[in-house]
DOLUMRO-385362 format. One record per residue (C-alpha): residue in one letter; y, x, z. Coordinates in steps of 0.25 Angstrom, whole numbers, padded with zeros to 4 digits, always signed. Layout:
BEGIN
SITE  r  north  east  up
SITE  A  Y  X  Z
...
//
This chain:
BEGIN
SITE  r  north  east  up
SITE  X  +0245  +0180  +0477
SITE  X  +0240  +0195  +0480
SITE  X  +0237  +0196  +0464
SITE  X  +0251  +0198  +0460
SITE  X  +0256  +0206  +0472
SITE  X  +0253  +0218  +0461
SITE  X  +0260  +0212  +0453
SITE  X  +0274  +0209  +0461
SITE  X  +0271  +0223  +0466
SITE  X  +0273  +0228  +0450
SITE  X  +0284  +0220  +0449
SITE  X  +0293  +0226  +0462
SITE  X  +0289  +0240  +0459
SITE  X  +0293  +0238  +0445
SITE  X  +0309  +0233  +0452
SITE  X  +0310  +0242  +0461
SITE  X  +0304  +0254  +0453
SITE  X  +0310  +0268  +0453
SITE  X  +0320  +0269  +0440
SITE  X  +0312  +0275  +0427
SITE  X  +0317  +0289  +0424
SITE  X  +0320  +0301  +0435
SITE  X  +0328  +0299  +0446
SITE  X  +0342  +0309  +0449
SITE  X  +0343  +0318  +0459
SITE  X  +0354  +0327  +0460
SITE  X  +0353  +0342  +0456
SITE  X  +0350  +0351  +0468
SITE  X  +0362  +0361  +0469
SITE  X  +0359  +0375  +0464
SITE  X  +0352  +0383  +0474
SITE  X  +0363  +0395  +0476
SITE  X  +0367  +0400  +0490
SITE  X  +0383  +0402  +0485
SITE  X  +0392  +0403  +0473
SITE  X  +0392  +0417  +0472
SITE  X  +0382  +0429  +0473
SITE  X  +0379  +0433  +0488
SITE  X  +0391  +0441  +0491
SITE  X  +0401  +0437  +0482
SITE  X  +0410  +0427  +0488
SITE  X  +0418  +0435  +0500
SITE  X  +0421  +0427  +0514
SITE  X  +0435  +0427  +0510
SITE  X  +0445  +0433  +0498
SITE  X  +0455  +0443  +0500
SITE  X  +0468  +0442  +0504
SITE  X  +0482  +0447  +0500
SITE  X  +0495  +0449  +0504
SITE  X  +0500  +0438  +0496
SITE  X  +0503  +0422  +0495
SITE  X  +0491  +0418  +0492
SITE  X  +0482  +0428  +0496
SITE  X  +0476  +0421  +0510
SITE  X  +0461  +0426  +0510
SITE  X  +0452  +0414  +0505
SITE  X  +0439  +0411  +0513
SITE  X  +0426  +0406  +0506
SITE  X  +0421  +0394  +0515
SITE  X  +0407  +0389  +0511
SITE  X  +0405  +0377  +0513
SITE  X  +0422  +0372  +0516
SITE  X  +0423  +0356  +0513
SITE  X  +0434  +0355  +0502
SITE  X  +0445  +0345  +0504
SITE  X  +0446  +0335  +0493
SITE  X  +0460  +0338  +0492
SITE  X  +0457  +0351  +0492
SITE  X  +0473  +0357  +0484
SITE  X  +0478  +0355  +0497
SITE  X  +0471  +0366  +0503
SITE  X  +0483  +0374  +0492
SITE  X  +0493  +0368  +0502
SITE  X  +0505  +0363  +0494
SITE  X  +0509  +0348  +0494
SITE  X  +0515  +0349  +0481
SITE  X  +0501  +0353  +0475
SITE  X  +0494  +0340  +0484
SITE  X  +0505  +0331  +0479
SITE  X  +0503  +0336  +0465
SITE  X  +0486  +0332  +0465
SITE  X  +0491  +0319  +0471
SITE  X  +0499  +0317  +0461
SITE  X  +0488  +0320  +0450
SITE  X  +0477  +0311  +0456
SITE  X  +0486  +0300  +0456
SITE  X  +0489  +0301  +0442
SITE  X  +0480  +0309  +0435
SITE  X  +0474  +0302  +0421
SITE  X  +0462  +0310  +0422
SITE  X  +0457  +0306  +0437
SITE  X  +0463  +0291  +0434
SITE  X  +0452  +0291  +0421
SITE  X  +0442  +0298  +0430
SITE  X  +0443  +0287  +0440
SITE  X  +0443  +0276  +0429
SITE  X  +0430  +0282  +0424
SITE  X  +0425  +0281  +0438
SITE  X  +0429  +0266  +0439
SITE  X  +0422  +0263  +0428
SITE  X  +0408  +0272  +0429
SITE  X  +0409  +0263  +0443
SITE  X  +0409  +0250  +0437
SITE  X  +0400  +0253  +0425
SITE  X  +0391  +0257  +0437
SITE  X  +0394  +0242  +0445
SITE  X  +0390  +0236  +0431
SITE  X  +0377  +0243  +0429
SITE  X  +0373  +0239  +0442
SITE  X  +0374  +0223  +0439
SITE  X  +0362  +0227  +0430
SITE  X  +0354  +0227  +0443
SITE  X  +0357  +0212  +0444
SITE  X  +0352  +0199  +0435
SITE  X  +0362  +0197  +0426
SITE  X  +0365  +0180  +0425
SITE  X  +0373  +0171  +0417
SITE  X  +0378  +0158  +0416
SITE  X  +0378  +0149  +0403
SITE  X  +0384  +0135  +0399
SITE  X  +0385  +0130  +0386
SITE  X  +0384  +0116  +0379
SITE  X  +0378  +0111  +0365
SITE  X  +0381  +0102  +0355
SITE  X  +0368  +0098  +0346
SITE  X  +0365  +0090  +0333
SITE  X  +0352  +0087  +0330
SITE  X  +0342  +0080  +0322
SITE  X  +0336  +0068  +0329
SITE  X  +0321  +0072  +0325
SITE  X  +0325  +0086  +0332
SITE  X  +0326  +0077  +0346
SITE  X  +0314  +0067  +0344
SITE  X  +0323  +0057  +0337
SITE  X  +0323  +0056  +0321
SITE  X  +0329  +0044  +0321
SITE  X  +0342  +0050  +0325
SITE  X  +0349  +0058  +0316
SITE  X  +0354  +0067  +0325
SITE  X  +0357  +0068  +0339
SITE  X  +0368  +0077  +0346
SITE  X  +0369  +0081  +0359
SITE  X  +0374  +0091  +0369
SITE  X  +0367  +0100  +0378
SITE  X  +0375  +0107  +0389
SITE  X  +0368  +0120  +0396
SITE  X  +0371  +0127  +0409
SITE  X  +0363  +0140  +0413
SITE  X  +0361  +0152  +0422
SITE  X  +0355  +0164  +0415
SITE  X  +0350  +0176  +0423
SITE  X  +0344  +0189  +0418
SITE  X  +0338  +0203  +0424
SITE  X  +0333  +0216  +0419
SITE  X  +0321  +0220  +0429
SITE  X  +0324  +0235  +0431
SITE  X  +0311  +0238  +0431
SITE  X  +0313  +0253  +0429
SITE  X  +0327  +0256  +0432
SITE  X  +0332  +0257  +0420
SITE  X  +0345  +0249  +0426
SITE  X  +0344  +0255  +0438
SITE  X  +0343  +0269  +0430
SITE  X  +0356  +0264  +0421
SITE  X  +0365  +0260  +0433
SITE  X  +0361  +0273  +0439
SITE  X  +0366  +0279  +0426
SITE  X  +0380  +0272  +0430
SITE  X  +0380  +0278  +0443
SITE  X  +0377  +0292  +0441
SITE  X  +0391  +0289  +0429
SITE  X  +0398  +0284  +0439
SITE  X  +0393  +0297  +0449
SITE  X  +0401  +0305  +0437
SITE  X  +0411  +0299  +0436
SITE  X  +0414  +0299  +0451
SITE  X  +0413  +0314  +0450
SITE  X  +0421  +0314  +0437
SITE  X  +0432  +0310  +0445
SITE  X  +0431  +0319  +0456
SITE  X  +0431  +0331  +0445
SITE  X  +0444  +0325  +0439
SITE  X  +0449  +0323  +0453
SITE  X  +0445  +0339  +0456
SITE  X  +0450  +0343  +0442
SITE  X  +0462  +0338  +0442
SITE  X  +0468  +0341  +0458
SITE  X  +0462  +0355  +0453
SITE  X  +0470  +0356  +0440
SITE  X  +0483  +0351  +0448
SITE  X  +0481  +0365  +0459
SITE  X  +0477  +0374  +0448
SITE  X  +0490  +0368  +0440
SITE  X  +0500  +0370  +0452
SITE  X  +0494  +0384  +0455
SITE  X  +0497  +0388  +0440
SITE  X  +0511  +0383  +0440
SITE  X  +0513  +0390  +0453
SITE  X  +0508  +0403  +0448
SITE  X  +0516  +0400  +0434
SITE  X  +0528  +0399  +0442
SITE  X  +0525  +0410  +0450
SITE  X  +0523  +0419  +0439
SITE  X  +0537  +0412  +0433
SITE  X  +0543  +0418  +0446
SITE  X  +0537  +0432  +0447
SITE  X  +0540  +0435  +0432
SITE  X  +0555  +0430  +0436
SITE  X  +0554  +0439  +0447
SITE  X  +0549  +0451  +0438
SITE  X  +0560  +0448  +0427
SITE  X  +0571  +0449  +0437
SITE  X  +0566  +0463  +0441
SITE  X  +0566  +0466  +0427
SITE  X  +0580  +0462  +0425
SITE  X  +0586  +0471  +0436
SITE  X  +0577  +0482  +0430
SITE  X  +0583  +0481  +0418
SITE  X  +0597  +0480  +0425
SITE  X  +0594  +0493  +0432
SITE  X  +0589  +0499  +0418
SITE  X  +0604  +0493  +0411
SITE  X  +0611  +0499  +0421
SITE  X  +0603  +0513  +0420
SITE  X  +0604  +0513  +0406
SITE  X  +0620  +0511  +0407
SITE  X  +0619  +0524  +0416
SITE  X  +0611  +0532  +0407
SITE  X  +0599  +0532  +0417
SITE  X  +0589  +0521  +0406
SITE  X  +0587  +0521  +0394
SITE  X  +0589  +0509  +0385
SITE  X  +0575  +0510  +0381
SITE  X  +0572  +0507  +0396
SITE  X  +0582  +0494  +0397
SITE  X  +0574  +0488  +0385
SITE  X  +0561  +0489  +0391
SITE  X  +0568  +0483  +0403
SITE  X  +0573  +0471  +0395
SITE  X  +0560  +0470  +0387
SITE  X  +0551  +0470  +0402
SITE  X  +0560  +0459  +0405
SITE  X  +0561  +0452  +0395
SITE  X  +0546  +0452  +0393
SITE  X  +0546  +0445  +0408
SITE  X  +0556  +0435  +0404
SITE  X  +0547  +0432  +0392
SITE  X  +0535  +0430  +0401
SITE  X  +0543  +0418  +0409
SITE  X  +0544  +0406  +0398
SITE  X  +0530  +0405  +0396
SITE  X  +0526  +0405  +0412
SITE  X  +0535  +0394  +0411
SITE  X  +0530  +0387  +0399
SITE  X  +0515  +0389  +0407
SITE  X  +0523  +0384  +0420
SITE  X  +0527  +0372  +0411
SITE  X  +0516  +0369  +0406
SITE  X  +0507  +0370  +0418
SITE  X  +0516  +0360  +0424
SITE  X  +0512  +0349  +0413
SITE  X  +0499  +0351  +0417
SITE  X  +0500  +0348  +0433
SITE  X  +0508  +0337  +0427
SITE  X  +0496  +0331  +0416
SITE  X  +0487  +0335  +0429
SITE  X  +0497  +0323  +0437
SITE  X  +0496  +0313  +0426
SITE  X  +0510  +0315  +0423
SITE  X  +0519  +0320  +0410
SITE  X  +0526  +0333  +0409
SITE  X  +0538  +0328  +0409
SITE  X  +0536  +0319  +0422
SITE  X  +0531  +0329  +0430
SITE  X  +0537  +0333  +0443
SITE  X  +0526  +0341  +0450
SITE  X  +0531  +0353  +0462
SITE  X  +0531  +0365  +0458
SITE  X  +0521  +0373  +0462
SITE  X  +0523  +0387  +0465
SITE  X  +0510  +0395  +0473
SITE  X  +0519  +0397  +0486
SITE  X  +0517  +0383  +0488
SITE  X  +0502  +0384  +0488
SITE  X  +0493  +0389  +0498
SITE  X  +0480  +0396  +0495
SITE  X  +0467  +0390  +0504
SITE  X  +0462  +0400  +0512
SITE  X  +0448  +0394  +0514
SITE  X  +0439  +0389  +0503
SITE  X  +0427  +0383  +0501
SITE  X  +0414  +0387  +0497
SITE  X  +0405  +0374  +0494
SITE  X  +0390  +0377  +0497
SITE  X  +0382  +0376  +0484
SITE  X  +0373  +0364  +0489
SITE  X  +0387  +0355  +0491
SITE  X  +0394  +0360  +0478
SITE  X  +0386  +0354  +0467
SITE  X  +0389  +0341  +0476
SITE  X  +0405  +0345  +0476
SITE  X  +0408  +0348  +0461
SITE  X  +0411  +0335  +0455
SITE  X  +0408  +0342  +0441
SITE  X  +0393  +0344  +0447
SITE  X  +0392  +0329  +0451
SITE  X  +0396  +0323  +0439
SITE  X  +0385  +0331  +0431
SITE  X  +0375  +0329  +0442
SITE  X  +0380  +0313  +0438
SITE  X  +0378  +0314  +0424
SITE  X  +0364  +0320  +0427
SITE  X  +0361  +0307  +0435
SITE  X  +0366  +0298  +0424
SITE  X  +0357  +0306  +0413
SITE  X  +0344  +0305  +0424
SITE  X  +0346  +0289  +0427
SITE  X  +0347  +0287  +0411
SITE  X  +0335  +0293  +0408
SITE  X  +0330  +0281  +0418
SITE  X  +0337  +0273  +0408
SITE  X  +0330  +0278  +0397
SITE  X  +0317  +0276  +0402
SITE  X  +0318  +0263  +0407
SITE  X  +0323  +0258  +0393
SITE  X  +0308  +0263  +0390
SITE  X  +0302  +0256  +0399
SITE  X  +0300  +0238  +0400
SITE  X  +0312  +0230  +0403
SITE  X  +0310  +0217  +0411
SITE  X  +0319  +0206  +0410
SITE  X  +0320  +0191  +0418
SITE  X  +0330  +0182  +0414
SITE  X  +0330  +0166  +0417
SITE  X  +0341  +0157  +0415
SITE  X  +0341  +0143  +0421
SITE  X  +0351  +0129  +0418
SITE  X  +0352  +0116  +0411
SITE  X  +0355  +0111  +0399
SITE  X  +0358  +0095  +0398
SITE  X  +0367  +0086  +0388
SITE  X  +0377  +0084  +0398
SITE  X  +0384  +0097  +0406
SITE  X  +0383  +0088  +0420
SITE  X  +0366  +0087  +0418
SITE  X  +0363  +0101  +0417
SITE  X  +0360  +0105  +0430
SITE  X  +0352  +0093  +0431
SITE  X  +0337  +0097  +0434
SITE  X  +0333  +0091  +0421
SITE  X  +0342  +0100  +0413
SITE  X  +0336  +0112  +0419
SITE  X  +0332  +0124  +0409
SITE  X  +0328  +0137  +0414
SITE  X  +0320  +0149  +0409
SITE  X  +0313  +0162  +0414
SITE  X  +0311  +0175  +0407
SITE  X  +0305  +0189  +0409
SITE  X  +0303  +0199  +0397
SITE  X  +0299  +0212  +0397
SITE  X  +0303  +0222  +0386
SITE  X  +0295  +0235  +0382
SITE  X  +0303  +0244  +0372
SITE  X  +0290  +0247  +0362
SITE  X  +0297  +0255  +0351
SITE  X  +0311  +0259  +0349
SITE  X  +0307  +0271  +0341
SITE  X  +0308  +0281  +0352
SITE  X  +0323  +0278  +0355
SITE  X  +0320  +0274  +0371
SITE  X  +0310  +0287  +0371
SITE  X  +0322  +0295  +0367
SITE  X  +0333  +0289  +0374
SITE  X  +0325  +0294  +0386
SITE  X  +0323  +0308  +0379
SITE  X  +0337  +0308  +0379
SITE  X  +0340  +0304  +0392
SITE  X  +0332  +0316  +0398
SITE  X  +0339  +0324  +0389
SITE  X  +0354  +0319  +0394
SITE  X  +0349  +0321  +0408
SITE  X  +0343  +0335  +0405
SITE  X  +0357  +0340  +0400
SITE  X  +0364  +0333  +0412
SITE  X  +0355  +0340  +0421
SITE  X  +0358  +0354  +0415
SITE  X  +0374  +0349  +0414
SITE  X  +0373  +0349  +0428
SITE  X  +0366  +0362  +0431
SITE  X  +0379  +0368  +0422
SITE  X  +0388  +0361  +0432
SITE  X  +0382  +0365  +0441
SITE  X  +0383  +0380  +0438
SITE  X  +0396  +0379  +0431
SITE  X  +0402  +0373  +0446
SITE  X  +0396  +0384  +0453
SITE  X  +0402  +0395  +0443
SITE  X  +0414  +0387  +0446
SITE  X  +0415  +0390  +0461
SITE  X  +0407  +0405  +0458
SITE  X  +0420  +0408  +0449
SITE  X  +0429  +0403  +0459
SITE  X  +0426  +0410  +0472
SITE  X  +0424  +0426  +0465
SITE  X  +0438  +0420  +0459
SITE  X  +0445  +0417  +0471
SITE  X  +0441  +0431  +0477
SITE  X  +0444  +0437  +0465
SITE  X  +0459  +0430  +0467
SITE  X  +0461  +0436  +0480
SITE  X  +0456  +0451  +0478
SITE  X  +0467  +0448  +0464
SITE  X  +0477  +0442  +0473
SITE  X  +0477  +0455  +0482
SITE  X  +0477  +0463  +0471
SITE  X  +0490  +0459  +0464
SITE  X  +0497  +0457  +0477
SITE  X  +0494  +0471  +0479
SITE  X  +0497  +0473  +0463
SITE  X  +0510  +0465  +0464
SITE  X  +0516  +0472  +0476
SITE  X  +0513  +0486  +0471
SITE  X  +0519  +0483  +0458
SITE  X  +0533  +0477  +0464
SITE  X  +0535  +0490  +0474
SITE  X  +0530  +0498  +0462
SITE  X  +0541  +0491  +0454
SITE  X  +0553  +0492  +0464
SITE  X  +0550  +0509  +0467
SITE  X  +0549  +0510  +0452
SITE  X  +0562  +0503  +0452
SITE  X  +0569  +0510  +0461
SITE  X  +0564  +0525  +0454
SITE  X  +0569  +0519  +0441
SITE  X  +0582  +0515  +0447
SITE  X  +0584  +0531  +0453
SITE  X  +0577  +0537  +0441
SITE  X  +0566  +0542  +0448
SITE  X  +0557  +0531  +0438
SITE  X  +0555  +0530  +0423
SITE  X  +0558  +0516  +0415
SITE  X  +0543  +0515  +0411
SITE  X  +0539  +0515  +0426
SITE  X  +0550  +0503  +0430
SITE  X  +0543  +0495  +0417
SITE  X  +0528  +0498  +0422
SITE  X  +0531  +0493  +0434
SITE  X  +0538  +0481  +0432
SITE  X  +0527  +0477  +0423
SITE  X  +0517  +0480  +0435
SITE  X  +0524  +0473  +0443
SITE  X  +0526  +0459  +0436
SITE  X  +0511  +0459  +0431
SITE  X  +0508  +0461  +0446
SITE  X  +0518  +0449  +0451
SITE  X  +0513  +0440  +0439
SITE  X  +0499  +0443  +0443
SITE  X  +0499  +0441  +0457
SITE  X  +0507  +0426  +0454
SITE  X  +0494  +0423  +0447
SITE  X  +0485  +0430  +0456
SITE  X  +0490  +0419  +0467
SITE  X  +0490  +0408  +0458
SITE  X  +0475  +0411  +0455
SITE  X  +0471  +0411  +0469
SITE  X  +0475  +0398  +0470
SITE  X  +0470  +0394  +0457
SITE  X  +0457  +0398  +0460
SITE  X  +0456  +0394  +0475
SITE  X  +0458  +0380  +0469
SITE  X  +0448  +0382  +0457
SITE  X  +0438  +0383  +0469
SITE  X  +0440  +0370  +0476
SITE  X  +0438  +0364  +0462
SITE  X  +0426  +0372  +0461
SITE  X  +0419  +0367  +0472
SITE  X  +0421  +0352  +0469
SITE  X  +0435  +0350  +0476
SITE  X  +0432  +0344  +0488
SITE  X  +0429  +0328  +0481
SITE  X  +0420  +0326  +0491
SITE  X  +0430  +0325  +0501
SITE  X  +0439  +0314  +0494
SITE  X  +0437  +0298  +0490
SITE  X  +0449  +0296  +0484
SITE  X  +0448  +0295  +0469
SITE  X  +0433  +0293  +0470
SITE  X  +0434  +0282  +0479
SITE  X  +0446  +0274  +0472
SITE  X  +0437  +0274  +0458
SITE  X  +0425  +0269  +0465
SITE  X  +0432  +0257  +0472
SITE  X  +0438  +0253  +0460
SITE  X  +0426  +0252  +0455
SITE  X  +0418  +0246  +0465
SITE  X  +0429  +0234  +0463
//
C-alpha cells in the first residue's frame, strides 16, 4: 500500500498544480508624489469680480460623487444626463457587450466539469447465417436496441483550462470597465455640450447687445451728418462695423444649431425630436472645491487604465494557454448501458456494456507552430504591458494639463472682466466726446471694436471655466467608484 503513496502523491500535485505560464499582478502605480512639479499647483485659483469667478480650491484626496454634473447645480443639465443614460445606443451596446463577455465567462467555467451525455438508438440488421454460427440459415435479421451514459473530462493537469477561463475573466474585467468609460464619456460629452450651447448663446446675446450699440451710433453719426458735424465717410464705417456685427450672428447660430443635434445624438434622439432646456451659463454654477486624487488611487480610478491593465491580464493568462498546449493532455472518458434485442431488457444485468479509458497525448511535432504561438503570446503580452505604461502617462498628462488649465482660466477670467469693463467705460466716454466734438470718428470705431472683442471674450472666458472644471472630473475617473447602477444591472443580467 505504502509503494504507491509516490504515486497518488504525483498524481494530486499534478491536479492541483499552479497554472503553466506567469502569474498576473497588477502594475504598481508610478512612483510620483503629485501631478505637477513641487510648487506648481496653487491652494486655490484666483478670483474675479464676475459670474463665475468664485475662487476654486485644489482638495487632495476629495471623493468624487458618481454623479458628479451635479456639483454644476442645474436640474436641467441632471435631467438632461438622465435622459442620455436611459437612451443612449452607445452605453446600451456597451452593456450588451458586458452581458455577453459575462456569459462567455459562465460557459468557459463548465470546462472545469466532466462533460456527460446520454444516447439511445435502435438497429435493424441482416446478416449471413455463417456470420452468427448458423450456415444453415440464410440469413437472420434482428434488432438491437442500445441505451447509454457517456461521460468525458480533460484533467487540467497544468492549467491550461484554468489559464483560458482566466483569459475570459480578465475580458470580461474590460468590458466592465468599457462600460464605465462609456458611462464617464458620454455624461461628459452631455455637460461640455450644455456648456458650449450656453456660451454660443451667450455670445449670441452679447454680439446683439453690441449691434444695438452700433445702431444708435450710427443713429447719432445720421443725425450729425444731417447737421453738418460728420462726414459721410464716417456713417459708412458706421454702417459697415455694424454690419459686420450682424454678419457674425448667422453662423453663431448655425454653430448654436448645430451643437443642439449633438446633445440630441448624445440623448439617443433625432434632431428633429429633440426638445432638450436651453441651456444658458446663468443657470450653471461653478464648484468651488475640486478634487485632487492621490497618485496611488488614480491609476485604480481612470477606467481607461483598468481596461488596459485588463487586456495586459488577458495577454499574461494566454501565454499560459500557450504553454500548456505544449505540454501532455490527459483525458478519462467511460461510458456505461445496455444493449438487448428488446428496448424492456436493456437495463437487465445481462445486457450490461460499459467501457473505461484514459489517454495521454504529447504534441511531438507541429513544425514549430505550438513554439511560436507561445513566442507570440509573450509578444502580445509585451506590447499590452507597454500599452498600459502610455495609459498610464497619457491619463496623468490628462489631469497635469487640466489643473495648470484651470488656474490659467481663472487669472483669464479676471483679466477679461477687467478687459470687458474697461473697454465698455472706455466706449461710453468716447461716445459721449464724440457726441460734443471733443472726439474724432476713428476713436468711437477703435473702441467699439475693443469693446466687443472684450465682451465676446469674457462669454468664452466663463464658458471655459466650466468646460474645463468638468474636463477634470473626467480626468480623474469620474467618480465610478462610487455608483452600481449600470455595472450592476449588466452583471445580473448575466449571472441569470
Amino acid at each position: 500500500m505504502i509503494r504507491y503513496c509516490p504515486i497518488a502523491c504525483t498524481a494530486a500535485a499534478l491536479l492541483t498544480s499552479c497554472a503553466a505560464g506567469p502569474n498576473f499582478r497588477p502594475p504598481e502605480p508610478p512612483h510620483t508624489s503629485g501631478f505637477l512639479p513641487p510648487g506648481q499647483l496653487a491652494a486655490e485659483t484666483a478670483s474675479a469680480p464676475a459670474p463665475a469667478g468664485e475662487a476654486q480650491r485644489f482638495v487632495e484626496g476629495l471623493d468624487i460623487p458618481g454623479q458628479w454634473w451635479t456639483l454644476f447645480q442645474s436640474p436641467q443639465l441632471n435631467a438632461l444626463i438622465e435622459r442620455g443614460l436611459a437612451n443612449s445606443p452607445t452605453l446600451e451596446a456597451a452593456t450588451a457587450a458586458l452581458r455577453q463577455a459575462n456569459e462567455t465567462l459562465a460557459a468557459g467555467r463548465g470546462s472545469f466539469f466532466p462533460s456527460v451525455s446520454a444516447a439511445a438508438g435502435v438497429q435493424r440488421d441482416k446478416e449471413p447465417g455463417i456470420a452468427v454460427g448458423a450456415p444453415q440459415i440464410g440469413s437472420v435479421l434482428y434488432t438491437l436496441n442500445s441505451a447509454t451514459v457517456n461521460v468525458s473530462y480533460t484533467v487540467d493537469a497544468f492549467g491550461g483550462v484554468r489559464r483560458q477561463v482566466e483569459a475570459l475573466g480578465a475580458q470580461a474585467e474590460y468590458q466592465k470597465f468599457a462600460l464605465e468609460a462609456a458611462y464617464l464619456t458620454l455624461s461628459a460629452n452631455i455637460v461640455t455640450g450644455a456648456i458650449a450651447e450656453s456660451s454660443l448663446r451667450a455670445q449670441i446675446r452679447a454680439t446683439q447687445e453690441i449691434a444695438a450699440s452700433q445702431q444708435k451710433q450710427l443713429d447719432i453719426t445720421q443725425r450729425r451728418l444731417n447737421a453738418g458735424g460728420a462726414s459721410k465717410v464716417d456713417v459708412l464705417q458706421q454702417q459697415a462695423f455694424l454690419q459686420t456685427t450682424l454678419a457674425s450672428l448667422p453662423p453663431l447660430r448655425t454653430q448654436l444649431a448645430q451643437q443642439r443635434n449633438l446633445l440630441a445624438a448624445y440623448v439617443g434622439e433625432l434632431p428633429a425630436d429633440y426638445t432638450g432646456p436651453d441651456f444658458t451659463l446663468e443657470s450653471l454654477s461653478i464648484p468651488t472645491e475640486l478634487p485632487v486624487s492621490l497618485p496611488s488611487k488614480f491609476v485604480e480610478q481612470r477606467p481607461d487604465v483598468q481596461e488596459y491593465s485588463a487586456l495586459l491580464h488577458e495577454a499574461t493568462a494566454e501565454i499560459g494557454v500557450a504553454t500548456a498546449n505544449m505540454l501532455p493532455q490527459i483525458t478519462l472518458s467511460g461510458s456505461y448501458g445496455g444493449e438487448a434485442e428488446s428496448f424492456a431488457n436493456v437495463f437487465s444485468p445481462a445486457s450490461v456494456i460499459w467501457s473505461v479509458a484514459a489517454s495521454l497525448t504529447q504534441p511531438l511535432f507541429k513544425g514549430g507552430q505550438l513554439t511560436h504561438q507561445r513566442r507570440a503570446a509573450i509578444a502580445a503580452a509585451q506590447q499590452a504591458a507597454a500599452n498600459y505604461r502610455a495609459t498610464v502617462i497619457t491619463a496623468f498628462e490628462n489631469v497635469a494639463d487640466t489643473l495648470y488649465a484651470l488656474q490659467g482660466d481663472a487669472d483669464a477670467l479676471a483679466a477679461e472682466t477687467l478687459a470687458e469693463s474697461t473697454a465698455a467705460a472706455s466706449l461710453q466716454l468716447v461716445q459721449v466726446q464724440y457726441t460734443s466734438g471733443a472726439a474724432n470718428y476713428l476713436q468711437v470705431l477703435t473702441a467699439e471694436q475693443t469693446y466687443q472683442n472684450a465682451a465676446v471674450a469674457l462669454v468664452k472666458a466663463r464658458a471655459q471655466r466650466y468646460a474645463d472644471t468638468a474636463a477634470l472630473f473626467q480626468a480623474l475617473g469620474g467618480g465610478w467608484w462610487n455608483r452600481s447602477d449600470v455595472t450592476a444591472n449588466s452583471s445580473d443580467q448575466g449571472k441569470r
